[in-house]
C-alpha positions, 0 to 999 in steps of 0.5 A: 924239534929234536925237544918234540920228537918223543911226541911226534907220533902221537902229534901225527895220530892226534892230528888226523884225528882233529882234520877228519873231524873237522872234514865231517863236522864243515860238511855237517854244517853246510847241511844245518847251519844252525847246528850250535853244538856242531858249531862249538865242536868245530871252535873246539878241535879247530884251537886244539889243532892249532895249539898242537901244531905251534906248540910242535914247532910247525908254523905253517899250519898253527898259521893256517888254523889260526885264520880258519878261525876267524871263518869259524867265527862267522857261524857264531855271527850270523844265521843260515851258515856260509856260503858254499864258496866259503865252505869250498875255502874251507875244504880246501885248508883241511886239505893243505893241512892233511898233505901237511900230516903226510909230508911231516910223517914221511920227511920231518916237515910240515912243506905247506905254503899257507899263505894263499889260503890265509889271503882267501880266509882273510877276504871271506872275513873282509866280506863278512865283517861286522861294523867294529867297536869304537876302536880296536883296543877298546873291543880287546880290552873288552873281550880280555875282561868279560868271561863267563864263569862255568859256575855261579859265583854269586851263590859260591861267594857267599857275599865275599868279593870275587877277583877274576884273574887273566893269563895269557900265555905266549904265542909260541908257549912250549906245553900249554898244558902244564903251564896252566897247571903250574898258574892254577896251583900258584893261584890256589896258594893264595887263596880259595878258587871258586871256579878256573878255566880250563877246569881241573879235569881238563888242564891235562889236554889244554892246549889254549893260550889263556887261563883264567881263575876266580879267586876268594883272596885277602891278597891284593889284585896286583899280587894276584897278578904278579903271581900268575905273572910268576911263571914261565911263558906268561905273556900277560896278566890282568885282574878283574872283580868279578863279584863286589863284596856284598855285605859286612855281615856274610857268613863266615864260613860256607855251607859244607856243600859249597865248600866241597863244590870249591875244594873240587874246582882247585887243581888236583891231581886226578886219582884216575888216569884216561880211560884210554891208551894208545898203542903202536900198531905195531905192537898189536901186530906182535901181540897177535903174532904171540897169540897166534904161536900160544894157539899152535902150542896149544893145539899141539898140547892138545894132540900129545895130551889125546896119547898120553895117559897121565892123571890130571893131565886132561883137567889141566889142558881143560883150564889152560884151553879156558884160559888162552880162549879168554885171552884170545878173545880179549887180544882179538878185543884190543884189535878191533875198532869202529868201523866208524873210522873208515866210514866218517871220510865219506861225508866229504867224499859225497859232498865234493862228488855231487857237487862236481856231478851237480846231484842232490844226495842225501848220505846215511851212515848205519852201524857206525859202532861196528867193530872190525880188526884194525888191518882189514879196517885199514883196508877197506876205504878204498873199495868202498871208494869205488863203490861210491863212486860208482854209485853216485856217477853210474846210480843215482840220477840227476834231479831232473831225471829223477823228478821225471821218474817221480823220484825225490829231486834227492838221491838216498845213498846208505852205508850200513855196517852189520855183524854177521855170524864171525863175518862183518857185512858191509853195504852201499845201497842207493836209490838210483836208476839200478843196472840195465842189463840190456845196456850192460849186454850190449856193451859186453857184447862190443868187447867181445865178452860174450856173443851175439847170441848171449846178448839177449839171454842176458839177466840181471844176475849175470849182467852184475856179474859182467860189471866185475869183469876187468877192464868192464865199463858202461860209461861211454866218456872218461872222467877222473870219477869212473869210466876206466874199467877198473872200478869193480875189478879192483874191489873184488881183487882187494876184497878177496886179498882179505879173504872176503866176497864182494856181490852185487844185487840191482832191481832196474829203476828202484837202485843198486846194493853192492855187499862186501862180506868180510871176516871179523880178523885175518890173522886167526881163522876157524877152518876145516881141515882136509886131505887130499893127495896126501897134503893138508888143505884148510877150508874157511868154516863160513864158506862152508854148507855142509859136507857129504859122503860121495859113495851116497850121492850121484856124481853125473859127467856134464860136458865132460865136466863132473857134478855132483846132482843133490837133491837142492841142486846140481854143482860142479865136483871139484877134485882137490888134488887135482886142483892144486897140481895132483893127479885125479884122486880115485879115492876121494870119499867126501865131498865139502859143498862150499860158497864162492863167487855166489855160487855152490860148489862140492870140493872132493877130499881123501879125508877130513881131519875136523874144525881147526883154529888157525893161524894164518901167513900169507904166501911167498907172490911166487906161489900164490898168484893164480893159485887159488890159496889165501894163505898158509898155517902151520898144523901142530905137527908141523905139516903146512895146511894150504888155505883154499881160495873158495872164490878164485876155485869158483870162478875156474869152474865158471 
């Protein structure tokens, strides 16, 4: 292990990677069994797993893939995919196989126990198999021989005899990649390679254990074989005639295409790297980290460079405003990911609720290429969780209800991702049962939530509302699905804690869209800068409606409640200063009508010191709970700016 250590981490990121593709790619199977590229897609990620675990040292799971193997062989074998017990098996093995990943990343070992498995894999293939071959050396020596060329090497011969030469690798071969480099190159040294397996592009990333090469040579098959044999780790070598010489008078020399497309297939270094690079998280955090200090330096240029009186000074502070606005953006760019990588865990997730809640769903995943920054992607699943939880268990009907209904036997659930504006928009949509706000009433009602006399008043706005209520449940029996009250509390306690909202919209036997709205990143945000009391506060631009001069509005005392009465509306006036501990300020002379919680409010300011860019920190527990702030930024000259929690300021006024 201590040879493998350096590569650990990329073992770890790989390997999630190839177990989430293989979880979407077994669902999408079950789906269309007769989906060969998806078939393929599996045989691929399946052997690339299996060659990184053993050649990392960890038998447990190289075990475990290599019987998983034989399952996947059975698609190839027959129509109309597996059975779902089968497929359950399946599930199941991806499922030792991450918990396998967790223990290796948090201990150093693998703590799997693959034997279980690989007895209920091995009886799936009993029950499966194919009447065998006369004998099973005889179905071996046929497989090891008989290999389809990726090329034509009738046309690349030219009449010359071809020879196909085998190597197998061993078992526990420590970098499978550079010993097949190491048997193409040996190869290639005695004479012209028409075609190799792996190709030359994809030597780097083999993690296969046999290697194959079609050679034009003068040298002798048992030489050919003995130089393969040559290098480390070569468990066995076998040479084959893959093309017979087909005639004495064969041109001398191939055509320059031809001879070009050979040149191409022999090893080579490749005059170009990856097109990708992976990089520590870690190191993106302190990249932005440094961004964020360059635009505070830069800001506070900005506020000495208005002062100052210096020839040229102004162009330059334009061309260096020009420059970090590049590089901002281009850091921003490297943190963004698909928010793909979130959304492809559901597909299982759908899968195994409905068959445990015995409905039919059909799942429809939109704008998977949505980018979101890294540390609010690495957030989101649980939410969304929930609210797919919810959906399936509280949503969508069963088929007999929905038949009854004049439904599809099929519930439709969507996912959707979306940009909008410097916000990314993300929706579950279902077409289910919708909400009952009467039922939703009533329940409220037995938990003392609201009185008897409200039961009635109740619609289906304020009945959505209700369901975020903590400890708020419509279910009449727990289940390990929903049921507990904790669902809906928790997206919007975890939402909010990334700075954005969460609502809720339904239509009563149509289906239920429940809409997170969250910010493109959390670490650098435009804001408008106010004071109030003397301090600095920040309110996030994209809450913001517009601001007004209160000496041009009427404000009017409802219920001993100030509001502010606009000509689309009437909203609470909430004093800053007094929100935030402050006595009430006689002077506040502009009011900034924000968004929160789904409704308009007007925040009251002393002052308003224009739009900022900037960079935010969280607060220390102790002052932010209960405190309707998000977090902190340092201003240029220092003064510390509160960031207004236009949600949680919402809902005190409610």
């Amino acid at each position: 292990m201590d040879e493998t250590a350096e590569y650990l981490p990329m073992f770890l990121a790989e390997g999630r990677e190839h177990l989430q593709e293989l979880n979407l790619a077994v669902v999408r199977i079950e789906e269309t069994p007769d989906d060969q590229a998806t078939v393929d897609e599996i045989f691929r990620i399946a052997h690339s797993l299996k060659g990184m675990s053993a050649t990392m040292g960890f038998a447990g799971m190289a075990a475990l893939t290599h019987e998983m193997e034989d399952v996947f062989e059975l698609l190839r074998q027959r129509k109309g995919g597996l059975e779902r017990s089968a497929v359950d098996v399946l599930l199941e093995c991806l499922d030792a196989l991450e918990a396998a990943v967790d223990a290796i990343e948090s201990g150093g070992f693998e703590a799997i126990t693959p034997e279980p498995l690989i007895v209920r894999l091995r009886t799936l293939v009993r029950d499966d198999e194919a009447p065998a071959p006369d004998g099973p050396d005889e179905a071996k020596a046929v497989d090891a021989t008989v290999i389809q060329p990726p090329v034509d090497l009738g046309e690349l011969a030219q009449g010359r005899r071809v020879v196909q030469v085998l190597a197998t690798l061993a078992a526990d071969a420590s970098i499978p990649s550079v010993r097949a480099y190491m048997i193409l190159s040996t190869l290639a040294e005695l004479g012209e390679t028409l075609a190799c397996l792996p190709a030359p592009d994809d030597v780097e990333g083999f993690t296969g254990s046999q290697v194959v090469a079609w050679l034009v040579s003068d040298r002798t098959d048992a030489e050919l074989a003995e130089a393969a044999a040559s290098v480390a780790e070569v468990e066995d070598t076998e040479t084959t005639e893959a093309v017979p010489d087909a005639a004495l008078d064969a041109p001398e020399e191939l055509p320059a295409t031809a001879a070009s497309e050979t040149r191409a297939a022999a090893p080579r270094s490749s005059n170009h790297g990856s097109s990708t690079v992976r990089v520590d998280a870690e190191r993106l955090d302190q990249l932005m980290h440094a961004m964020g200090e360059l635009v505070l330096n830069r800001t506070h240029v900005e506020g000495l460079a208005a002062k100052a009186d210096i020839p040229g000074l102004p162009q330059a502070l334009q061309a260096l405003t020009r420059t970090s606005h590049a590089l901002q953006a281009m850091v921003m760019q490297v943190r963004m990911i698909p928010v793909e990588a979130v959304l492809l865990r559901f597909p299982r997730l759908v899968r195994d609720l409905s068959v445990k809640l015995s409905k039919q769903v059909e799942l429809e995943l939109v704008g998977k290429d949505t980018e979101l920054d890294r540390s609010v992607v690495d957030s989101l699943g649980d939410p969304l969780v929930h609210l797919i939880r919810n959906s399936l268990d509280h949503g969508l009907e069963g088929p007999e209800e929905r038949r009854a209904a004049g439904k599809p036997e099929t519930g439709r659930l969507e996912i959707a991702a979306r940009h909008a504006g410097g916000n990314v928009v993300i929706s579950v949509k279902d077409d289910g049962r919708g909400v009952d706000p009467a039922r939703v009433a009533q329940k409220a009602f037995e938990r003392g939530l609201i009185s008897a006399e409200a039961v009635d008043a109740i619609d289906m706005a304020r009945a959505t509302e209700l369901l975020f209520h903590p400890g708020f449940s419509t279910s009449d029996v727990t289940s390990d699905i929903s049921g507990r009250g904790v669902g809906m509390d928790a997206v919007r306690v975890a939402i909010r804690g990334l700075g954005g909202e969460v609502t809720m919209t339904s239509v009563q036997g149509e289906g239920t869209t429940s809409e997170i709205r969250l910010p493109l990143t959390l670490a650098i945000m435009a804001a408008l800068l106010v004071q109030a009391d003397g301090r600095a506060f920040a309110i996030p631009l994209d809450r913001i409606e517009r601001t007004v001069r209160l000496a041009d509005q009427t404000v009017r005392s409802v219920a001993g409640r100030r509001m502010l009465v606009m000509p689309d509306g009437v909203m609470p006036l909430v004093d800053a200063s007094e929100q935030y501990g402050g006595s009430r300020a006689d002077g506040a002379a502009f009011a900034v009508i924000v968004r929160g919680n789904g409704v308009r409010l007007a925040f009251a300011v002393s002052a308003m010191d224009g739009q900022r860019e900037l960079v935010t920190r969280p607060l220390p527990p102790e002052v932010a709970d209960g405190s309707a702030l998000s977090g902190a930024a340092v201003l240029s000259d220092g003064q510390i700016a509160l960031i207004v929690d236009c949600d949680a300021v919402a809902e005190g006024v409610a």
